[in-house]
C-alpha positions in Angstrom: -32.2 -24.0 53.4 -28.8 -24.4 54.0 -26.4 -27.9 54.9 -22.9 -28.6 55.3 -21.4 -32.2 56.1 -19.0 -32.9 58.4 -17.0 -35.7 60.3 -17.6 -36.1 63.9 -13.4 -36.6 65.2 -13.3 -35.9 68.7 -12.4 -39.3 70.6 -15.9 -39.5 72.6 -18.2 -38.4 69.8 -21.4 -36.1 70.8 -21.9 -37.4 74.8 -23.0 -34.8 77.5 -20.8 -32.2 77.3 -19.9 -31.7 73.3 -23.8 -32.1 73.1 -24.4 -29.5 75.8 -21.9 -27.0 73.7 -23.8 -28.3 70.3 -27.2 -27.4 71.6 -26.4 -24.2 73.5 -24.8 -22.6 70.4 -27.1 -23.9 68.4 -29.6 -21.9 70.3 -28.3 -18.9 70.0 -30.0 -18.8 65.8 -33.5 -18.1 65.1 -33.0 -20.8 62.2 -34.6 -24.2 62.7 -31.8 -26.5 62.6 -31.3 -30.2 62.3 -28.2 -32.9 62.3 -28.7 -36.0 60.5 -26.7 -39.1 60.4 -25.2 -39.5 57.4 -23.6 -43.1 58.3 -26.8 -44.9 59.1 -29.2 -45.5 56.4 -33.0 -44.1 57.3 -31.7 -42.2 60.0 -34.4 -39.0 61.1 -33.2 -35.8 61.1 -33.1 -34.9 64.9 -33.4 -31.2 66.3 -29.9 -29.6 66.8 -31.9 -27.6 69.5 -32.2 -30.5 71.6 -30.1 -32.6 74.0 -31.7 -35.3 74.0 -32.4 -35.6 70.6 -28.5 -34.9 70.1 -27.9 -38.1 72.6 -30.2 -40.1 70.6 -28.3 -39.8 67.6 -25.3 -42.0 69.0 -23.0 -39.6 67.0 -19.5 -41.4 67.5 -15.9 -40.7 66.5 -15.3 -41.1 62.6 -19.7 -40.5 61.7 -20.8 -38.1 58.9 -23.5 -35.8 59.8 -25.3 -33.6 57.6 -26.1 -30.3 59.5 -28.8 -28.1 58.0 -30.6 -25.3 59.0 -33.6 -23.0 57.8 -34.2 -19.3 58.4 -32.9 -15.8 58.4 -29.4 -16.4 59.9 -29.4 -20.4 58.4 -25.6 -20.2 56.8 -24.1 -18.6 59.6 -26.0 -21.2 62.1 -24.6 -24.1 59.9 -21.2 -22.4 59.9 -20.4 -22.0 63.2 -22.1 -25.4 63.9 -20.0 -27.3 61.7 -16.8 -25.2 63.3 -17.5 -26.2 66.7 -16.9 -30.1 65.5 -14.2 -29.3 63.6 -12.4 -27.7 67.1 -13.1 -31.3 68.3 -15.1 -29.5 71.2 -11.6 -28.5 72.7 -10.9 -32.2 73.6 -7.9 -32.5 72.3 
């Protein structure tokens, strides 16, 4: 297993769109992958694969999330994961 942290900074957090990007690269690994709230105590980890488990999360500006991921391609899946956030999903 592989997991990286990062801070969530675009201004609208995960809604449709970032989430739609999020999901549809995440897609493209074999890896199982999930994203975890890091700013909410007990939070689940949710499937990274899908959107509506990515809504649910309520992943705002300024939150913490722990992505992780488990499988053959699992550190490049987490990589490019936790680049996409870090381009603020082009938003800026």
């Amino acid at each position: 297993m592989y997991a990286k942290k990062v801070m969530i900074e675009n201004e609208t957090g995960l809604h449709a769109r970032p989430a739609s990007d999020f999901v549809n690269l995440a897609k493209n690994y074999s890896s199982k992958i999930t994203i975890q709230n890091m700013d909410e105590e007990g939070s689940c980890k949710a499937n990274a694969k899908s959107i509506v488990m990515l809504i649910a999360q309520g992943l705002c500006k300024g939150t913490t999330v722990e992505i992780s991921a488990e499988g053959e391609d699992e550190q490049a899946a987490v990589e490019d994961l936790v680049a996409l956030i870090q381009t603020k999903f082009g938003e800026d």
